[in-house]
TIMI-2910 file (N, C-alpha, C, CB; in pm, 1 decimal, decimal comma, always signed):
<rs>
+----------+----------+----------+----------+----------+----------+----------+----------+----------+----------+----------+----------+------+
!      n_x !      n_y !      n_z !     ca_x !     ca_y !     ca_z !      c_x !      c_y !      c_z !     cb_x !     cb_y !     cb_z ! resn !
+----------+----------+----------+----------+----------+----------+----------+----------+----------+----------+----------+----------+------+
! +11845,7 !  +8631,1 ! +10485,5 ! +11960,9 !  +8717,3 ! +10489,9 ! +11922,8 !  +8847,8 ! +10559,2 ! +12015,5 !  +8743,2 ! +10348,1 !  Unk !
! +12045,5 !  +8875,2 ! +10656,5 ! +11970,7 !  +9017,4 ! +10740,3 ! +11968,4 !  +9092,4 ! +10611,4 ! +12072,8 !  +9114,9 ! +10888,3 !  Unk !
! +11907,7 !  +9235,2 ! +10681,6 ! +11886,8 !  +9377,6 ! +10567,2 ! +11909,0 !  +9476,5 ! +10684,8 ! +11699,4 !  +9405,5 ! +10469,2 !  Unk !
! +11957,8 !  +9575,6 ! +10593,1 ! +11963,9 !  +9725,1 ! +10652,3 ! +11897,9 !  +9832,4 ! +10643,2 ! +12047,8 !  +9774,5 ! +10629,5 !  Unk !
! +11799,1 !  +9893,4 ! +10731,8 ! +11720,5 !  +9941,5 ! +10701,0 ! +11761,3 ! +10134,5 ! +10713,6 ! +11615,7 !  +9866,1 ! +10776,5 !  Unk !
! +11752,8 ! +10229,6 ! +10594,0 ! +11780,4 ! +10342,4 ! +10658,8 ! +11655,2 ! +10417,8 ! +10643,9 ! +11901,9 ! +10410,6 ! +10609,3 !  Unk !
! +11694,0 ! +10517,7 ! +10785,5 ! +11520,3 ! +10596,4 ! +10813,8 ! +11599,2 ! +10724,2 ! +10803,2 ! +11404,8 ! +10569,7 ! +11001,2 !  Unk !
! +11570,6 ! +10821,2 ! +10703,8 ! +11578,2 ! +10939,3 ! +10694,2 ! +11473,6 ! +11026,9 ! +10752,3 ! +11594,2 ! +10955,8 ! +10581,3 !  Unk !
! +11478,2 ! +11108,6 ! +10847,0 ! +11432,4 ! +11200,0 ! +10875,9 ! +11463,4 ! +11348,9 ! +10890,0 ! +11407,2 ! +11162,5 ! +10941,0 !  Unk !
! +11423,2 ! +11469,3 ! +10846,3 ! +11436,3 ! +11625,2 ! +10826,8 ! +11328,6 ! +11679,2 ! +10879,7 ! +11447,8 ! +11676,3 ! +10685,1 !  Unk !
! +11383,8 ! +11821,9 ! +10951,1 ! +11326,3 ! +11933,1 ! +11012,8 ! +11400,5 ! +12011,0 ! +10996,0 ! +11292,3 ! +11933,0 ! +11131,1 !  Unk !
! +11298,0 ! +12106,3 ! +11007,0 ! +11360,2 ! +12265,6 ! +10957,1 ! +11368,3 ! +12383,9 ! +11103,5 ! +11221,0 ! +12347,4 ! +10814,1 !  Unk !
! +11251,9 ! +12321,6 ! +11169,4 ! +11212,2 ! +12420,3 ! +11281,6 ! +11274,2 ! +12331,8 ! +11373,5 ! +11045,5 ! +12462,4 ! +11310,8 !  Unk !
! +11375,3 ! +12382,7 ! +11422,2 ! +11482,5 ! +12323,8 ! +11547,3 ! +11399,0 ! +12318,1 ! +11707,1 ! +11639,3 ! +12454,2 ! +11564,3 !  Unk !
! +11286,5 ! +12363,8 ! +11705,5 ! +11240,3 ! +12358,9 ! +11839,9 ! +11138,3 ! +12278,3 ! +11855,5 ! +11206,6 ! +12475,5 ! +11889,1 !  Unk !
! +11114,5 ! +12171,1 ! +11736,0 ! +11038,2 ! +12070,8 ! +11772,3 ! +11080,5 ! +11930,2 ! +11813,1 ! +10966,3 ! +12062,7 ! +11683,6 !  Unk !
! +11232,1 ! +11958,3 ! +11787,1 ! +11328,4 ! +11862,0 ! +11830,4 ! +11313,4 ! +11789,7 ! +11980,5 ! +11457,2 ! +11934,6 ! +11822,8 !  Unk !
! +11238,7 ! +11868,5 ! +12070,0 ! +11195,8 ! +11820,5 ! +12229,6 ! +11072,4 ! +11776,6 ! +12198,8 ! +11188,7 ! +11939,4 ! +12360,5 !  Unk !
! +10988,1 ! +11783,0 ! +12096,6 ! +10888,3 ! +11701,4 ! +12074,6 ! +10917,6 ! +11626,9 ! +12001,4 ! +10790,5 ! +11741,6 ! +12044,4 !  Unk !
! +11006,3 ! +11568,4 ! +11943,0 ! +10999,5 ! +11473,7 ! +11831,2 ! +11127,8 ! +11355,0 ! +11953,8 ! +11071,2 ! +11562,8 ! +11625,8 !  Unk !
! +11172,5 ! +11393,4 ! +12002,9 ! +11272,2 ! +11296,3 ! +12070,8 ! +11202,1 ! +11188,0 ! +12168,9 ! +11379,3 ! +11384,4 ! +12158,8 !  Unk !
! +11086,1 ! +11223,3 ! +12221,2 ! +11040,5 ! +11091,1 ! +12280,4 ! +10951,6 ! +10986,2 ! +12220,4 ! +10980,2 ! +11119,3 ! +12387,2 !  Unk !
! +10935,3 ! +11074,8 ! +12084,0 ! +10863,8 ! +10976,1 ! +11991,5 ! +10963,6 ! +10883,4 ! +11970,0 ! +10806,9 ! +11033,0 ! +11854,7 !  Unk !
! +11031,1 ! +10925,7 ! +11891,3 ! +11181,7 ! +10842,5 ! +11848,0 ! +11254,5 ! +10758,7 ! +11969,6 ! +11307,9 ! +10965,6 ! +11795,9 !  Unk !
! +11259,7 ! +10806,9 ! +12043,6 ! +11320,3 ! +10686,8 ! +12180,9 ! +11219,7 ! +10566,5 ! +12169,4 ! +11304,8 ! +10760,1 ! +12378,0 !  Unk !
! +11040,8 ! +10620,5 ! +12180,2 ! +10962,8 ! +10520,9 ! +12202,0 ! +10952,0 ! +10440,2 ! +12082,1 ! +10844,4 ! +10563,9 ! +12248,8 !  Unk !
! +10963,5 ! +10459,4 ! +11954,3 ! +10996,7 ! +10408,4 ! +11848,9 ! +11127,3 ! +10254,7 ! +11845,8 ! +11038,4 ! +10542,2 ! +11781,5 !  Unk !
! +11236,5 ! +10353,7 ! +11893,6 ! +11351,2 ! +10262,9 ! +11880,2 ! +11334,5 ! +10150,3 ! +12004,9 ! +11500,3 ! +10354,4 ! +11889,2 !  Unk !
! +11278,3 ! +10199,4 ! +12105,9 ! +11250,3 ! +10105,4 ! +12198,7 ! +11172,0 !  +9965,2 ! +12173,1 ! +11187,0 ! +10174,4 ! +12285,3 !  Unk !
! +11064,8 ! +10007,0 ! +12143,2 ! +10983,4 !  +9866,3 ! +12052,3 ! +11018,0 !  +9793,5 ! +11953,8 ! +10876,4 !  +9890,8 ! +11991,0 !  Unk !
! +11054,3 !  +9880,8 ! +11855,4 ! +11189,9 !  +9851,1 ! +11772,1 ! +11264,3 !  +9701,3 ! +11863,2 ! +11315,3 ! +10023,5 ! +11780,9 !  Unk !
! +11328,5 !  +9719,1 ! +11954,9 ! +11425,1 !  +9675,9 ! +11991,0 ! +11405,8 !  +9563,2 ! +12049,8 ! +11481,5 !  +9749,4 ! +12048,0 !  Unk !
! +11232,4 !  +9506,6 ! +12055,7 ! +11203,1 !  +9424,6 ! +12120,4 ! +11110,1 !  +9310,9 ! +12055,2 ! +11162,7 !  +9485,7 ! +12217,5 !  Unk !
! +11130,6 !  +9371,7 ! +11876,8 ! +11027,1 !  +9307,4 ! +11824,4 ! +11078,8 !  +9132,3 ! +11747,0 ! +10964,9 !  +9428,0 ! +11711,4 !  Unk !
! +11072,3 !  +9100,6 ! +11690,4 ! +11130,7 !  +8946,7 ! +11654,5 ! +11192,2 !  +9001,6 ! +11507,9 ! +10987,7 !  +8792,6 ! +11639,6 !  Unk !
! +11313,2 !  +8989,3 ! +11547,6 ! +11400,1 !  +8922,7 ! +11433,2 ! +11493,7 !  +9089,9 ! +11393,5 ! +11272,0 !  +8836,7 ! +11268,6 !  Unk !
! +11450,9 !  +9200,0 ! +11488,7 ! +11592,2 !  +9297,5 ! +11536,1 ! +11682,6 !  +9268,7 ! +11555,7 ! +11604,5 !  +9359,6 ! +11627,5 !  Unk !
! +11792,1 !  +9299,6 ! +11537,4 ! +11918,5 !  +9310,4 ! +11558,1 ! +11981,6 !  +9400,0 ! +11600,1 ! +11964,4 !  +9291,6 ! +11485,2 !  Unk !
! +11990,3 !  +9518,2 ! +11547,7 ! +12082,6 !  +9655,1 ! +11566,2 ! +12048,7 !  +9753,7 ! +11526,8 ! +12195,5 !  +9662,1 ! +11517,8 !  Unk !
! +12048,6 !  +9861,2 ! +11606,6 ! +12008,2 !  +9992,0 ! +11551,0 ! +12148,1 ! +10061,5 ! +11613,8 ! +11839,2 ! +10059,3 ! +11608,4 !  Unk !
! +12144,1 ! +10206,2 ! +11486,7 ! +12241,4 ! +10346,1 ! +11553,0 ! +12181,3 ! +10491,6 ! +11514,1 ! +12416,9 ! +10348,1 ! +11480,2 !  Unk !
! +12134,7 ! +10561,7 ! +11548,4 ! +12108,2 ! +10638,9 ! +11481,2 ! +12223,1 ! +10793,4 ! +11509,5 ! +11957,6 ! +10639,9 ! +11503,3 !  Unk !
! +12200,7 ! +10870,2 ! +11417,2 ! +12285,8 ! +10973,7 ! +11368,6 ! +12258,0 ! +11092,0 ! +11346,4 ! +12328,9 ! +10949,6 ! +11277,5 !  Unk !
! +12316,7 ! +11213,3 ! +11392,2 ! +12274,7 ! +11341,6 ! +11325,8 ! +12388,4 ! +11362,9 ! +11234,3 ! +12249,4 ! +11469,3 ! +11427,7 !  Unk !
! +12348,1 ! +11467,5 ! +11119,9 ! +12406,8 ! +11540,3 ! +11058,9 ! +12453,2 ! +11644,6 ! +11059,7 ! +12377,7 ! +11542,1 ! +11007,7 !  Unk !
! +12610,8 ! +11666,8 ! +11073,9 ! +12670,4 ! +11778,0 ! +11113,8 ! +12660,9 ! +11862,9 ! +11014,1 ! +12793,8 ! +11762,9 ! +11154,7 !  Unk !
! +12649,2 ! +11849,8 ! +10857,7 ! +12676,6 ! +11958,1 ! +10761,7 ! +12498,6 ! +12007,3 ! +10738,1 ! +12775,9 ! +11889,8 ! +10599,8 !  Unk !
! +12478,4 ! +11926,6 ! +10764,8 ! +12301,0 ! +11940,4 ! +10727,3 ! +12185,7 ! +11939,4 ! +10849,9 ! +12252,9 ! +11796,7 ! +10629,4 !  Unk !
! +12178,4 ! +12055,0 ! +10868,2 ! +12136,5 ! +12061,0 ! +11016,2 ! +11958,7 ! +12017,7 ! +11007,9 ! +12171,8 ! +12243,3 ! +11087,9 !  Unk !
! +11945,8 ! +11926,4 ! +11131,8 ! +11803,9 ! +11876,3 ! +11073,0 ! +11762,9 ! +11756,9 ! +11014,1 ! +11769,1 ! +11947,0 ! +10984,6 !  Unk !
! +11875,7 ! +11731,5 ! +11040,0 ! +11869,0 ! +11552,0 ! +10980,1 ! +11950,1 ! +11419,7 ! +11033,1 ! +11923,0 ! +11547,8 ! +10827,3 !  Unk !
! +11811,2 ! +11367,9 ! +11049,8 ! +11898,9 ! +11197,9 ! +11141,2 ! +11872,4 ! +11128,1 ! +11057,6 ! +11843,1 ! +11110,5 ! +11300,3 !  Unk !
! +11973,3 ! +11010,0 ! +11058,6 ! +11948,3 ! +10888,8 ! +11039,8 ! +11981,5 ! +10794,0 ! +11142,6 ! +11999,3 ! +10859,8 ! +10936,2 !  Unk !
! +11861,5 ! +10700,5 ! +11100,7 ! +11902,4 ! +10580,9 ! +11157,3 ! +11924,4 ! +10421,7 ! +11079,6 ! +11807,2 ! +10573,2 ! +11254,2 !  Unk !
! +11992,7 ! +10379,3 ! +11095,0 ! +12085,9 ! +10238,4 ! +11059,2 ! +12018,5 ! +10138,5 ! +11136,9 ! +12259,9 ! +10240,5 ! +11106,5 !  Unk !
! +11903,0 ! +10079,2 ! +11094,9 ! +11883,5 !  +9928,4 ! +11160,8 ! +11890,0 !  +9806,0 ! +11103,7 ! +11771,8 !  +9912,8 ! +11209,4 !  Unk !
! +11909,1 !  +9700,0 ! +11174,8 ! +11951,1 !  +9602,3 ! +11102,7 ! +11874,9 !  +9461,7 ! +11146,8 ! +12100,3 !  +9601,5 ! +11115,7 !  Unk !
! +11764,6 !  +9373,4 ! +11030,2 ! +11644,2 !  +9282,9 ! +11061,9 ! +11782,3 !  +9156,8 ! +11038,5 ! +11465,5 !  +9290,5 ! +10931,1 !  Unk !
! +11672,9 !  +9063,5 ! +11091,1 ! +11696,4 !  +8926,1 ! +11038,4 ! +11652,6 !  +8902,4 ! +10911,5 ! +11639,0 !  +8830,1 ! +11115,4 !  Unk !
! +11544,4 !  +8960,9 ! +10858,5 ! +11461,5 !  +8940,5 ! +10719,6 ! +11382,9 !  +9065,6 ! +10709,9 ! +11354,6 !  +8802,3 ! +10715,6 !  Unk !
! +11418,8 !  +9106,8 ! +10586,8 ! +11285,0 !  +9167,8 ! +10557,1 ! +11140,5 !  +9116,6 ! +10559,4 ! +11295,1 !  +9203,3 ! +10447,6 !  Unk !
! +11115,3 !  +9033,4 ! +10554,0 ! +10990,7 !  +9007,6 ! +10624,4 ! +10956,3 !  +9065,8 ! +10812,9 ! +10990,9 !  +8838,8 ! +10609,9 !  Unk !
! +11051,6 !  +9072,8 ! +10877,1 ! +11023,4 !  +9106,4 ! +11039,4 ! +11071,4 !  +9246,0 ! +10974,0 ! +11126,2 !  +9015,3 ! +11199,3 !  Unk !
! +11132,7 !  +9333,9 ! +10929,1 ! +11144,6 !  +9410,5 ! +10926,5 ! +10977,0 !  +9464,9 ! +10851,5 ! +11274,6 !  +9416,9 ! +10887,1 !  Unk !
! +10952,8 !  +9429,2 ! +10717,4 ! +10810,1 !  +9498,5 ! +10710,5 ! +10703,3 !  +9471,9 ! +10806,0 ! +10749,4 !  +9468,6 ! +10589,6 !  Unk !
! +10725,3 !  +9311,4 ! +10912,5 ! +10587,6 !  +9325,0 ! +11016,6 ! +10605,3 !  +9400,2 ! +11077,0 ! +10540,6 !  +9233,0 ! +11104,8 !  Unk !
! +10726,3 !  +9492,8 ! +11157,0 ! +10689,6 !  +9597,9 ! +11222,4 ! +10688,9 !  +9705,3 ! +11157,6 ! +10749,8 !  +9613,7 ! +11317,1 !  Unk !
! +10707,5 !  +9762,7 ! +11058,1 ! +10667,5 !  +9841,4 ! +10916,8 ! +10539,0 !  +9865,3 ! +10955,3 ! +10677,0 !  +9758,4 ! +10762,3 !  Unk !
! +10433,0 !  +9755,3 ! +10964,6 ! +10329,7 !  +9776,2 ! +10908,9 ! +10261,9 !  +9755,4 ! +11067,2 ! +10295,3 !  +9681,9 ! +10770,8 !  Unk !
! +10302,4 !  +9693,5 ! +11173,3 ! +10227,8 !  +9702,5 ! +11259,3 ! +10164,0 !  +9848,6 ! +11300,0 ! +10291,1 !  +9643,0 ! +11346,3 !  Unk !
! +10036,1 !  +9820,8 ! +11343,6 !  +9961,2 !  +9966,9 ! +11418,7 ! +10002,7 ! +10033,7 ! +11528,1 !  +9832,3 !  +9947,9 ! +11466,8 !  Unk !
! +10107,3 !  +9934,5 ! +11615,4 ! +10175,7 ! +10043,7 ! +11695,4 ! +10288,0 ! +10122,8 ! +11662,0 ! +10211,9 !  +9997,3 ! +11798,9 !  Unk !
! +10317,1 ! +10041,7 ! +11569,1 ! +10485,8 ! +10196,5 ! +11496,9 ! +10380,2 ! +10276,0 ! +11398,0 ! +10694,6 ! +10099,9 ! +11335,9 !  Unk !
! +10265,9 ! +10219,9 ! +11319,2 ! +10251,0 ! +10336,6 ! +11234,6 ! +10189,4 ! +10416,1 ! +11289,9 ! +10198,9 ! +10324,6 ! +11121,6 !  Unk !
! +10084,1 ! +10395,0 ! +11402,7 ! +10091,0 ! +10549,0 ! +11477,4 ! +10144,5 ! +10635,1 ! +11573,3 ! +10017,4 ! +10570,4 ! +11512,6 !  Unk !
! +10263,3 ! +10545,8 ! +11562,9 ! +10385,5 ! +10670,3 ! +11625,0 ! +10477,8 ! +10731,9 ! +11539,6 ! +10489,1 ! +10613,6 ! +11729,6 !  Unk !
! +10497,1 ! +10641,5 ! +11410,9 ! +10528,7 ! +10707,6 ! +11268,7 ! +10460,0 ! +10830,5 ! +11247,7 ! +10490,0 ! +10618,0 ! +11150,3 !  Unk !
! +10344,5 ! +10838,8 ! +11249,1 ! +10184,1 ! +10930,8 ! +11185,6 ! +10219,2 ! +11059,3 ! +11259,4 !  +9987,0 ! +10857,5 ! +11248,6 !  Unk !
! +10278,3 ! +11039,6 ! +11418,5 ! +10270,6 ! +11186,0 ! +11502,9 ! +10440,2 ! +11207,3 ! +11446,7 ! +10232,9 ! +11176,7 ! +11726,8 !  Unk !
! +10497,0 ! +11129,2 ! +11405,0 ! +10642,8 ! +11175,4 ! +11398,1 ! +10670,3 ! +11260,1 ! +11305,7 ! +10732,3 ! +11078,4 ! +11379,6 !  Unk !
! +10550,0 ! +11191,4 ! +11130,1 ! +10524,6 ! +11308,5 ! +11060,8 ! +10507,1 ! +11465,2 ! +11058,8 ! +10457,9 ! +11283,6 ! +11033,8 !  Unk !
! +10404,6 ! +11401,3 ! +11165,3 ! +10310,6 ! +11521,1 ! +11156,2 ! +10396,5 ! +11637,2 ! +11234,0 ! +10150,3 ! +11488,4 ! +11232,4 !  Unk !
! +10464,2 ! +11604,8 ! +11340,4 ! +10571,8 ! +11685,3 ! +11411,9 ! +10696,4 ! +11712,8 ! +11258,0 ! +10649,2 ! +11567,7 ! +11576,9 !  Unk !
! +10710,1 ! +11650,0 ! +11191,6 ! +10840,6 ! +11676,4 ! +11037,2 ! +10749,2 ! +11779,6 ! +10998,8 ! +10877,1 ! +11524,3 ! +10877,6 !  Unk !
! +10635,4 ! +11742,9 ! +10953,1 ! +10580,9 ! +11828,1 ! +10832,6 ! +10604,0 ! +11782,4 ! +10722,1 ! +10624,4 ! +11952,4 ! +10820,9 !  Unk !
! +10645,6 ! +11620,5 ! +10719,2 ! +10684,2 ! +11537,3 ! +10555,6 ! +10712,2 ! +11423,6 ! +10598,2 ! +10820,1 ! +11587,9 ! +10451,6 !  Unk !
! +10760,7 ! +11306,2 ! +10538,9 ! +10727,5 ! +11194,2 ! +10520,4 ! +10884,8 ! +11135,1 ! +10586,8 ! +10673,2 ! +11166,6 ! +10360,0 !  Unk !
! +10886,6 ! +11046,5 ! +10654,4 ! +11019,3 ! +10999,0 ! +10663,0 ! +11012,1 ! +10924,9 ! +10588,3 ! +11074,2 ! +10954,8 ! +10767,5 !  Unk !
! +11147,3 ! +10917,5 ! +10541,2 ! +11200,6 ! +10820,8 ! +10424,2 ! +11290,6 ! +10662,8 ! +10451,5 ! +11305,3 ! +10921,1 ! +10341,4 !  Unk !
! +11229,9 ! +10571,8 ! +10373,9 ! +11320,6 ! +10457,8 ! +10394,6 ! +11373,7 ! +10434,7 ! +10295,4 ! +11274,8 ! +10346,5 ! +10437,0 !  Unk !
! +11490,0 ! +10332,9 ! +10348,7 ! +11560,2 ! +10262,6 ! +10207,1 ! +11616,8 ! +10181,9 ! +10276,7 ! +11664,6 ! +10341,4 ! +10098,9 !  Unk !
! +11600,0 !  +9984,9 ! +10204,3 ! +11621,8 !  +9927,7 ! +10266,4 ! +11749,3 !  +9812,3 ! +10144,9 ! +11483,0 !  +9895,9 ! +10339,7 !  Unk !
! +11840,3 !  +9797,5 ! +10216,5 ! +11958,2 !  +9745,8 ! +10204,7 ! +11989,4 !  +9567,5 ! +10237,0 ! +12030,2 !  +9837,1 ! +10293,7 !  Unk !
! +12058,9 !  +9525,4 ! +10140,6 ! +12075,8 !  +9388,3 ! +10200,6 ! +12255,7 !  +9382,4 ! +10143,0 ! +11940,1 !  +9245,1 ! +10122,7 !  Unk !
! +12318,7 !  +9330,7 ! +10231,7 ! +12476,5 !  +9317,0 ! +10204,4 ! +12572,7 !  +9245,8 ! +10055,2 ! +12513,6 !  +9225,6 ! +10327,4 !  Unk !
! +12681,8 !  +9308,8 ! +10050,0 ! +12686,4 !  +9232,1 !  +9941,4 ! +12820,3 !  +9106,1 ! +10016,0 ! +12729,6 !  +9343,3 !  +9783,0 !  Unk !
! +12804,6 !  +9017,9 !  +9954,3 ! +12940,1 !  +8926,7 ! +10014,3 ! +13021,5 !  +8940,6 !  +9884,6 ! +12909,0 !  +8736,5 ! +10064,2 !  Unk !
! +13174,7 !  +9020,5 !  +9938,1 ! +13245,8 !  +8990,2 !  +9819,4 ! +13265,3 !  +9058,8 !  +9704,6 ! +13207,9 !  +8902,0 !  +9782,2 !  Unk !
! +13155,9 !  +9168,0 !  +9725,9 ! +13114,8 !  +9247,0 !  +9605,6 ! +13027,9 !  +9192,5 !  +9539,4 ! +13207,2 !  +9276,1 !  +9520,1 !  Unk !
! +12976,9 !  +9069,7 !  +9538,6 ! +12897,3 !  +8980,6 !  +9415,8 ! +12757,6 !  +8999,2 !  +9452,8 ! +12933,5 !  +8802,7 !  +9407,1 !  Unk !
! +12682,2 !  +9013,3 !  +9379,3 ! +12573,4 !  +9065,2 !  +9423,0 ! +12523,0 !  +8922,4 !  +9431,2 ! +12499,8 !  +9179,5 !  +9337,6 !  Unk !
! +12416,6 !  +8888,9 !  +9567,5 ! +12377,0 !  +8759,8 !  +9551,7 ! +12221,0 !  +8687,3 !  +9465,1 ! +12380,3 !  +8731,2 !  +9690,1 !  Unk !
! +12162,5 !  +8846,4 !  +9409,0 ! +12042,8 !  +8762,0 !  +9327,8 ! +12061,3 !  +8865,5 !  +9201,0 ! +11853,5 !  +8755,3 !  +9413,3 !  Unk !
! +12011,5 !  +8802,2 !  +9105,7 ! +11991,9 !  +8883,3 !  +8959,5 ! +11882,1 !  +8927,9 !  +8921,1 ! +12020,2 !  +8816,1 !  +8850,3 !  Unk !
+----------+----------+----------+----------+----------+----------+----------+----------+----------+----------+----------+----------+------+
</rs>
């Protein structure tokens, strides 16, 4: 069953934003090419300045944690940090059909 994956990210200092944007392109790019992607969107926040998200969407959480864990996103994760100054955040989602939740 696909899943939805959300990536929270925050900054405070608005002028690292030209350093943090080609990380994130090069991110979503590989992203986009890895097995079992589907869809990404990502988003800023108008009331909360300093904060994107992005909305992607696996075939399985399983392809979603192999590129999780592969060594080429986590060390472009590692400089993306380190440009935040904190941790991006995930939370990962799977649909409901119906409202019914499908496992107990």
């Amino acid at each position: 069953m696909a899943v939805s994956v959300l990536i929270r990210r925050s900054f405070s200092e608005t002028d690292k934003a030209a350093e943090l944007a080609p990380l994130i392109v090069k991110l979503r790019s590989l992203a986009t090419i890895q097995p079992g992607y589907i869809t990404g969107r990502t988003f800023r926040c108008l009331d909360c300045a300093g904060e994107y998200l992005v909305i992607s969407t696996w075939n399985t959480l399983e392809d979603w944690n192999r590129w999780l864990n592969s060594k080429e996103r986590q060390e472009l994760q590692n400089q993306v940090d380190e440009l935040l100054g904190g941790k991006t955040e995930y939370r990962i989602y799977e649909p409901l059909v119906g409202g019914i939740i499908p496992r107990f």
